[in-house]
C-alpha positions in Angstrom: 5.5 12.4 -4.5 3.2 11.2 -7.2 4.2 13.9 -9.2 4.7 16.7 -7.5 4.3 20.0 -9.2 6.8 21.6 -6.3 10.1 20.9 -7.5 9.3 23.2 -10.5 8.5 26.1 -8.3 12.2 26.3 -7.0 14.1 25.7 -10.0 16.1 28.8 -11.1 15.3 32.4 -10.0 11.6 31.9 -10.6 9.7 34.0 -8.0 6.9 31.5 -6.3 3.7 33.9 -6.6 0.4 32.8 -5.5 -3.0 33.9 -6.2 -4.7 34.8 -3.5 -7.4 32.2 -4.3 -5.0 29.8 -3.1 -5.0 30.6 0.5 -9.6 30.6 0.7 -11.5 32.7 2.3 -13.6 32.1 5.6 -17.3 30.2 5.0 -19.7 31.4 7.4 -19.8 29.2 10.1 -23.2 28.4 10.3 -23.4 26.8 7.1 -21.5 24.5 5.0 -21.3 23.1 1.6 -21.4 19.7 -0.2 -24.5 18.6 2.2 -23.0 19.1 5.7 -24.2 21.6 8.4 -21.7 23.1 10.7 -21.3 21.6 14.4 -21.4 18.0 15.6 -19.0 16.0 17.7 -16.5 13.9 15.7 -14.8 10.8 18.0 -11.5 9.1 17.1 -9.2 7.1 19.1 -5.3 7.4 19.1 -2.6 6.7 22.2 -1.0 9.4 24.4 1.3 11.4 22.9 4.9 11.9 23.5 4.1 15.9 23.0 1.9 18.2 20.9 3.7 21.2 20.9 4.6 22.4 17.3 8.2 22.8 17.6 8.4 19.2 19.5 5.9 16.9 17.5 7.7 14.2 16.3 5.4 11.0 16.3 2.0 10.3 14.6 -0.7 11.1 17.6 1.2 14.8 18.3 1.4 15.5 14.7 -2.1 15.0 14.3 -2.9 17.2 17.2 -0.4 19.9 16.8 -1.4 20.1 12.7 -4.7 20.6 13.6 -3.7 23.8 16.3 -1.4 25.9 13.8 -1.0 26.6 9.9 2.4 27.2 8.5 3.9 28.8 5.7 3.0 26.1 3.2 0.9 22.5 3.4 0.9 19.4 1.7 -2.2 18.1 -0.2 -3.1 14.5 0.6 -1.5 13.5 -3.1 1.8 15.1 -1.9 1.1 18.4 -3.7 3.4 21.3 -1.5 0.4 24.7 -1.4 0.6 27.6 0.1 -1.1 28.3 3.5 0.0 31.7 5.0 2.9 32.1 2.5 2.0 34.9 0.0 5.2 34.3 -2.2 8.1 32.1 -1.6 11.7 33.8 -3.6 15.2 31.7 -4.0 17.9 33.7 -5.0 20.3 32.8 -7.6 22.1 30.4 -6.1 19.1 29.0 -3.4 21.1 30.0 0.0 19.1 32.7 0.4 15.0 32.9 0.9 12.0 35.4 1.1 8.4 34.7 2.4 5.7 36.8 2.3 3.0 36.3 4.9 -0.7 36.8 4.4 -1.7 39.6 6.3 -5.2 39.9 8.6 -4.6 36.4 10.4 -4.9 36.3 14.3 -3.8 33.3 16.9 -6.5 31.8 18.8 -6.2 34.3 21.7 -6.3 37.5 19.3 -2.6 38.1 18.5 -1.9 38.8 15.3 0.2 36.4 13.3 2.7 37.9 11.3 6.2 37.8 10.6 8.1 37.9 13.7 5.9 35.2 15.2 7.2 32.9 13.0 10.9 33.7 13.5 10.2 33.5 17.1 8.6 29.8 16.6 11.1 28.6 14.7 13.8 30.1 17.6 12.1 28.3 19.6 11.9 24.9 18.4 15.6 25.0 17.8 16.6 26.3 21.2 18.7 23.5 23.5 15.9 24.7 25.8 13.2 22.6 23.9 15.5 19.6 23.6 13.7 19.2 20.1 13.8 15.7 18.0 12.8 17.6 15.2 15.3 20.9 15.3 17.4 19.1 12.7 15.3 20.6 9.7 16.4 24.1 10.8 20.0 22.8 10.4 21.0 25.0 7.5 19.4 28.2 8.3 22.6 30.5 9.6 22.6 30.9 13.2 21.2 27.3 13.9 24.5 26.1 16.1 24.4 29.3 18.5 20.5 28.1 18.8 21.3 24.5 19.4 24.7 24.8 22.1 22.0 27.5 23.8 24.2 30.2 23.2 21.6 32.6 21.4 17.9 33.2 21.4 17.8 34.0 17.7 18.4 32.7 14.3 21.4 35.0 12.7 20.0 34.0 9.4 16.4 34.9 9.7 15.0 38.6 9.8 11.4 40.5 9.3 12.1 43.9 7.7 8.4 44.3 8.0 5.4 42.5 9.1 5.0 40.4 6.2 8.4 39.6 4.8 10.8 36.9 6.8 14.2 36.7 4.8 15.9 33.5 5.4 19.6 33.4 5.6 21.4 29.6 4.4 24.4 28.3 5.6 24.1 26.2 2.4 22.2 26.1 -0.8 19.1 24.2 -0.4 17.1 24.5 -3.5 14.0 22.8 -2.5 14.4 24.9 1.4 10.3 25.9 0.6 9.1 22.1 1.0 10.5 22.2 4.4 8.3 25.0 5.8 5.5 22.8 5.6 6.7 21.4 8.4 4.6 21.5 12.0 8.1 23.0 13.3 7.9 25.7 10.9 4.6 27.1 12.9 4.7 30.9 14.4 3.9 30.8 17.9 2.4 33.9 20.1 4.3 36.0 22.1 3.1 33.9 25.2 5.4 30.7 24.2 8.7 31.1 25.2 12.0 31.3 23.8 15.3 30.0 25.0 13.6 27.9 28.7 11.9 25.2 29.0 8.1 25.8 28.1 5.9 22.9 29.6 2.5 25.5 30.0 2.7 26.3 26.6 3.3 22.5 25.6 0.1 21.2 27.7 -2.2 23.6 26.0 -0.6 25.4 22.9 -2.1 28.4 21.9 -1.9 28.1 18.2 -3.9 29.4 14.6 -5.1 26.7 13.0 -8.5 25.8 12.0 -8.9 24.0 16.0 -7.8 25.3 19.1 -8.1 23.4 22.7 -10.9 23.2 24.9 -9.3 22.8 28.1 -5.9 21.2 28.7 -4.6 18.0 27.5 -6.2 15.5 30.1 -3.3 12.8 29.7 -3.5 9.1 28.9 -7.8 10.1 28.5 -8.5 12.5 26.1 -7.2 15.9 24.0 -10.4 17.9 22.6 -10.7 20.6 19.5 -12.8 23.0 19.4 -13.8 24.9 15.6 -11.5 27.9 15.7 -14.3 30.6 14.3 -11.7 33.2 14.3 -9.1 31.3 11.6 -7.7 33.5 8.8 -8.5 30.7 6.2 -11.2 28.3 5.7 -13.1 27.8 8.4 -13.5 24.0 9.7 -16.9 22.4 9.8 -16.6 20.4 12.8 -17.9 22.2 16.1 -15.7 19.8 18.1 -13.0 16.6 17.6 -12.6 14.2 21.1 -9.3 12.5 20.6 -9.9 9.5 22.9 -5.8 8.4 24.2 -6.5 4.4 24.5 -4.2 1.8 26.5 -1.4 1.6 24.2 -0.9 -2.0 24.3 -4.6 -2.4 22.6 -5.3 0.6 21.3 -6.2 -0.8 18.0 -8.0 -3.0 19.1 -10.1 -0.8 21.2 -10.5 1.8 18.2 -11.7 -1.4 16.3 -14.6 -2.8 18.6 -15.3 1.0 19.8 -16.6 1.8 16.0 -18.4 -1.1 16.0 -20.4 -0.5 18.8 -21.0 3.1 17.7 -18.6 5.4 20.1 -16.0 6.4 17.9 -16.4 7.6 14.2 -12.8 6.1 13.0 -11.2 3.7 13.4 -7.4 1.8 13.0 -7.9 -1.8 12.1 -6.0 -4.7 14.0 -4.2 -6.7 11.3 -6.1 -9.9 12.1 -9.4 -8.5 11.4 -8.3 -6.6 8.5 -10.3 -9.0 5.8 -13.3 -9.2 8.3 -13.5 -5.4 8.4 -13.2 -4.9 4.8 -15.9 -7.5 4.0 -17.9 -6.2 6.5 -17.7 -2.5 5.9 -16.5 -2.2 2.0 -20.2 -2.6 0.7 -21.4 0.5 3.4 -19.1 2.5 1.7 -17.1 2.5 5.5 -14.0 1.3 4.3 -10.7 3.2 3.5 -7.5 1.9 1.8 -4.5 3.8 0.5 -0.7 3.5 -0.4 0.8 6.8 1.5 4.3 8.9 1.5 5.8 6.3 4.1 7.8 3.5 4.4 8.5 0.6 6.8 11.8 -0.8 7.8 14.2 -2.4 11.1 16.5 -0.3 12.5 19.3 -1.1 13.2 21.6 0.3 16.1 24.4 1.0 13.9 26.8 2.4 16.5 27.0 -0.9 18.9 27.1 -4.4 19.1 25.7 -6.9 17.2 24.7 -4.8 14.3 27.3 -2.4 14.2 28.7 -3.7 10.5 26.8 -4.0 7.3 27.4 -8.0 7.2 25.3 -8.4 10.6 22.7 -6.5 8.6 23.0 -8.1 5.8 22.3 -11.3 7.6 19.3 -10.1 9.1 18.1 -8.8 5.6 18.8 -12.2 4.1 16.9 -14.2 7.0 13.7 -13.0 7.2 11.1 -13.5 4.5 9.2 -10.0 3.4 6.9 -12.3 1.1 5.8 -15.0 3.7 4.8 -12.4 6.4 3.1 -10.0 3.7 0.9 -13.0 2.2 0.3 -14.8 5.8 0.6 -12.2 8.9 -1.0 -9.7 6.6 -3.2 -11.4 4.2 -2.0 -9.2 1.4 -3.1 -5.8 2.8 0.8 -5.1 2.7 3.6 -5.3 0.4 7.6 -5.7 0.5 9.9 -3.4 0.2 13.1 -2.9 -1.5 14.1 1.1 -1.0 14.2 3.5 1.5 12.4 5.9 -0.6 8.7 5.0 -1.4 7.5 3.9 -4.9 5.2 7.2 -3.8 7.9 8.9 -5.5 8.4 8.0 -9.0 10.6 10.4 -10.0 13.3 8.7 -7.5 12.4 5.5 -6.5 14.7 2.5 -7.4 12.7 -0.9 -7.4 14.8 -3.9 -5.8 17.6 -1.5 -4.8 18.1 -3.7 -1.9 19.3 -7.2 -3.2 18.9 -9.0 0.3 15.1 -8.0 0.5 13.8 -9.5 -2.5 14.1 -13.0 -1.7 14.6 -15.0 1.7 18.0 -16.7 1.3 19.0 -18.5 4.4 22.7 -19.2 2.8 23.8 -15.9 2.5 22.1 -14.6 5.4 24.6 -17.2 7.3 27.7 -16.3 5.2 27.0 -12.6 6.5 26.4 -13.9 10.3 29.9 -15.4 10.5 31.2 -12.7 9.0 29.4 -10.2 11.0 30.1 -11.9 14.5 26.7 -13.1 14.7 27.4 -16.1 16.1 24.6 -19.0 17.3 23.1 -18.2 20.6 23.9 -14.0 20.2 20.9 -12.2 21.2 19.5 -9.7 19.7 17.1 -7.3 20.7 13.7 -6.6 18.6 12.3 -3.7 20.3 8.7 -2.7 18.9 5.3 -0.1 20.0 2.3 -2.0 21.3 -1.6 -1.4 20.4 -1.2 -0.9 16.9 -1.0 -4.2 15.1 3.4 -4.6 15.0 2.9 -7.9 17.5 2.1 -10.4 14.7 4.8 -9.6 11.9 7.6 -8.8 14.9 7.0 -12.2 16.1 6.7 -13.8 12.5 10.4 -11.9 11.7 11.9 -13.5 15.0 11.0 -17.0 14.7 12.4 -16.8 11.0 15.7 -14.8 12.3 16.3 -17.7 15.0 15.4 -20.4 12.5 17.9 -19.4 10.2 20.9 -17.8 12.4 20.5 -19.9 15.2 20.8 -16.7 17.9 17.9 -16.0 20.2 15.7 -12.5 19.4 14.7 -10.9 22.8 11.3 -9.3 21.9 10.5 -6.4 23.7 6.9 -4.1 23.5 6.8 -0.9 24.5 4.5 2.0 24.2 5.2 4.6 21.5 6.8 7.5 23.4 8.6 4.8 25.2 9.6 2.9 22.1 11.1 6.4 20.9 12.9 7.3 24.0 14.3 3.9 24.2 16.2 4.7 20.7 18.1 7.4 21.9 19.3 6.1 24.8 22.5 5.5 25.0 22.4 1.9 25.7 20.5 1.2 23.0 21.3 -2.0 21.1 19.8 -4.8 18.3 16.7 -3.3 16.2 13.6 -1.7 16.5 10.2 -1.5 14.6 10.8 2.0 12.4 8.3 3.8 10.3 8.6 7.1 8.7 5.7 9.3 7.1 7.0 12.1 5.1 6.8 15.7 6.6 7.5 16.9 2.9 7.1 15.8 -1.1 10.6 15.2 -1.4 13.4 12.0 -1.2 15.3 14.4 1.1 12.3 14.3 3.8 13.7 10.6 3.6 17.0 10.4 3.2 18.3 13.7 5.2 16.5 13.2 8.4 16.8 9.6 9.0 20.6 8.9 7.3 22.3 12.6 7.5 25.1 12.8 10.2 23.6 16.7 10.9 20.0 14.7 12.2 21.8 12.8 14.8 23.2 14.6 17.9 24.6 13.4 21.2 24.8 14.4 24.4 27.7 14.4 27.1 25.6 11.5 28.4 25.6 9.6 24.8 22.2 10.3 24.7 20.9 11.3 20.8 18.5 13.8 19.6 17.5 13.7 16.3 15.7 11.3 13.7 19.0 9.1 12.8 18.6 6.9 15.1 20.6 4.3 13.6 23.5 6.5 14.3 24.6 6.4 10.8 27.4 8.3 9.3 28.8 8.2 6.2 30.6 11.5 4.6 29.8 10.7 1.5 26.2 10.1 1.7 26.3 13.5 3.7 28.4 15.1 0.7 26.0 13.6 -1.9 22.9 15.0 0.1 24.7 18.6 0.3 25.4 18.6 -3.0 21.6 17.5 -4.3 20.1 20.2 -2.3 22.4 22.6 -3.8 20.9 22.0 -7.5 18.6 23.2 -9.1 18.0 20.9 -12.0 15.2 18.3 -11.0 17.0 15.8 -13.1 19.7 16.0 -11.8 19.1 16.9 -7.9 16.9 13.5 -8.3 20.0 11.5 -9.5 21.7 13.1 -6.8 19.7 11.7 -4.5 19.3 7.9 -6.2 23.4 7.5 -5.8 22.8 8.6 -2.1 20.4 6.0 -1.3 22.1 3.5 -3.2 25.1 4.3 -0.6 22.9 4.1 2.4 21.4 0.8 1.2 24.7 -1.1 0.0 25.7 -0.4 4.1 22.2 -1.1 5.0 22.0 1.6 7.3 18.2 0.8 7.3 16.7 -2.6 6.7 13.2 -2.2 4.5 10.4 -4.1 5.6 7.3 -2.9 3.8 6.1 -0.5 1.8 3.4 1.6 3.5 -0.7 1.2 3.2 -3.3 2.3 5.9 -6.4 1.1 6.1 -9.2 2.7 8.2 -13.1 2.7 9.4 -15.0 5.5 8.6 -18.5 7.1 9.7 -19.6 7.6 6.7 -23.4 7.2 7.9 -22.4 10.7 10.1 -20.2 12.6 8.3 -18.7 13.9 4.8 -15.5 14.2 3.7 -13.9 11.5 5.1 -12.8 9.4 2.2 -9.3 10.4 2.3 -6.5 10.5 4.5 -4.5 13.5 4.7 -0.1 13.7 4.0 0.3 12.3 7.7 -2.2 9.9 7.0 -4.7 11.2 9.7 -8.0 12.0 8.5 -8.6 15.7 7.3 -10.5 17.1 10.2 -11.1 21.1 8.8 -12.6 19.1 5.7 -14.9 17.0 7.8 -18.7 17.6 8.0 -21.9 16.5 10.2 -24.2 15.1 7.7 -27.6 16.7 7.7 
């Protein structure tokens, strides 16, 4: 991602030090820098989240919450930039299926236990038992050990140990050169002793007990509000903010509600409905209120790739071919987004492959019908276009749908949802027809991409059919899972990159996903209030620890 200085840390035997410097020391609490004062009340607005426990956060609103509660191993800067958090020194061995972290020493969880290295062996456990039924335990797939975890046959990874306090040594059941990126993962975070292992762990889940620069006042009050509190005990630098009120708004207009709530002076951020977007930005540009920026994400239509009608690469095709990227962008969108052509982001330089996708770059209604017939996509099929409410999909859904019917003839069955039930609807086993699909990256890396949403390892099912996992298009392709294994095992950047270009190519010539647009957020800001708001952090939330009351 734009350059990102990680990929040399891994290469070879090189021994990842970092000065202390890296991982800050505490400001006193009572007084901040850069013009701020310590304290104040900062008010956002999100949706309810499907869960904001760190070994189970999966979807934007969690992530922001559970982010905010713990610190890892590592972090990413806004730019994509993997840094150190807690991790002393990161060390490959020769051939990368092998790993030591050191852990900074001194740091304590919010109720006084002492973070070291078997709490984060005994979060990481955790998140991968079959007890915590996990979306995200995919990303501890190589670590040895991982299977006993997932069938719920053991409570521990075989692969990981803590000789001491401050050393975890991580055990591969295949190489994985860039293995450090992942730890900046929210499922990477140690938990206390009070979370538990191996059974399901709702408590802890309501009201996690965590060590990052916020901690909970009170429990999660569902579907009305989740509040921080400054942690003045964290081991690194100390947030600013006394206390963060994360309003959960009706999902169907929660953008909406964020928008005219900022207005009127109760929230200090804000989404922006895609209809007011050039209203907003005229308004709010010249106060210095306004936020734009391209981010580590993507857009696409997923595809259900494992049953009827878009279980074959013409039936996607044809839907590719049909709908117009250019039209919507320029008309729904009034240019604040752009088409895409990839699965991994032009955030990536290093790896990304303008126009890879031939059917995305124009509209062509004769091919797209060529592909129906040969896809089975007869006139009159219906297809199902699932999508999340109360964030500004409704518009460009229904733009795709009359153009998809225009050309093809069949009838596209909208359906809204909220988020968590847009998600759980996926992994159903009945699912069927597309969905609206977004992905953020969790780490600077095309793998964070490609292995998570296209791997066959990210997708399991149940006896039921049901899938866990982030593949939930279902696809499967042994050579695009051979071509990922065999990028992650190399430790040439060149070459791991190349790697990973003939895997997406493979994903895309199948069109396991069907790109959309490119990603940009655009956001209202308080900037009357508060400093350090004019950037969005690698999740695209705002950066609440760097966040200050204005004095």
């Amino acid at each position: 991602m734009r350059g990102a200085k990680s990929a040399k840390w891994v290469v070879g035997t090189i021994v990842v030090a970092l000065a202390a410097t890296a991982c800050g020391s505490g400001d006193d609490k009572d007084s901040k820098g850069d013009g701020g004062v310590a304290g104040g009340v900062f008010r956002m607005g999100n949706t309810e989240p499907d869960t904001i426990d760190p070994g189970r956060a999966h979807e934007s609103t969690g992530i922001l919450v559970s982010n905010a509660l713990f610190t890892g191993l590592y972090a990413n800067t806004p730019d994509g930039k993997a840094e150190p958090a807690l991790a002393e020194s990161a060390t490959p061995n020769d051939n990368c299926t092998s790993w030591t972290f050191k852990v900074k020493q001194g740091t304590k969880f919010s109720n006084g236990e002492e973070v070291n290295a078997e709490a984060f062996a005994r979060g990481w456990a955790r998140a991968a038992h079959k007890a915590a039924a996990s979306d995200v335990a995919y990303h501890f797939a190589d670590i040895q050990g991982y299977k006993e975890l997932k069938d719920g046959a053991a409570k521990t990874f075989s692969g990981v140990t803590t000789p001491d306090a401050s050393t975890i040594k991580v055990d591969l059941s295949q190489a994985d050169c860039e293995f450090v990126l992942k730890t900046a993962h929210g499922a990477y975070s140690p938990v206390p002793t009070a979370a538990k292992v191996g059974e399901e762990d709702k408590a802890f889940g309501e009201s996690p007990i965590g060590n990052g620069p916020f901690k909970m006042k009170g429990a999660w009050e569902h579907n009305k509000q989740i509040t921080l509190v400054r942690n003045d005990d964290y081991g690194l630098e100390k947030a600013s903010l006394g206390e963060v009120q994360i309003k959960l708004l009706n999902d169907k207009t929660a953008h909406q509600l964020e928008f005219e709530q900022f207005q009127a002076g109760a929230l200090d951020y804000a989404h922006i409905p895609v209809p007011q977007l050039k209203q907003a930005e005229a308004k709010f540009k010249p106060q210095n209120k306004w936020l734009a920026k391209d981010t580590m994400g993507m857009n696409w239509i997923l595809p259900i790739g494992d049953t009827a009608p878009l279980n074959n690469k013409d039936a996607r095709l044809a839907i590719s071919y049909a709908i117009d990227r250019e039209a919507v962008a320029k008309g729904v969108f009034q240019g604040f987004q752009t088409p895409s052509t990839t699965i991994v982001p032009p955030a990536i330089p290093s790896a990304y492959q303008k126009d890879l996708c031939t059917s995305c770059i124009k509209q062509d209604p004769a091919k797209a019908k060529e592909h129906a017939e040969k896809g089975g996509l007869k006139p009159g099929t219906e297809i199902k276009f699932l999508f999340n409410t109360g964030a500004g999909h409704e518009e460009w859904v229904q733009a795709f749908a009359k153009q998809i019917e225009d050309v093809l003839g069949v009838k596209v069955k909208l359906d809204g949802k909220d988020f968590p039930g847009l998600l759980e609807e996926q992994k159903t086993p009945q699912a069927t027809g597309m969905y609206r699909f977004a992905w953020g990256a969790d780490y600077p890396t095309p793998d964070n991409f490609l292995f998570p949403l296209l791997h066959s390892t990210s997708m399991a099912k149940d006896e039921n059919g049901k899938v866990t996992g982030d593949n939930r298009a279902r696809y499967n392709n042994p050579e695009f899972d051979k071509l990922i294994d065999q990028a992650r095992a190399t430790k040439d950047d060149a070459a791991r990159i190349a790697l990973y270009k003939q895997a997406e190519k493979m994903a895309m010539d199948d069109m396991a996903l069907i790109p959309t647009f490119n990603r940009s957020q655009f956001r209202l800001m308080a900037t009357d209030r508060f400093t350090g708001l004019e950037d969005i952090n690698f999740h695209e939330d705002p950066i609440l620890e760097k966040i200050q009351l204005k004095k």
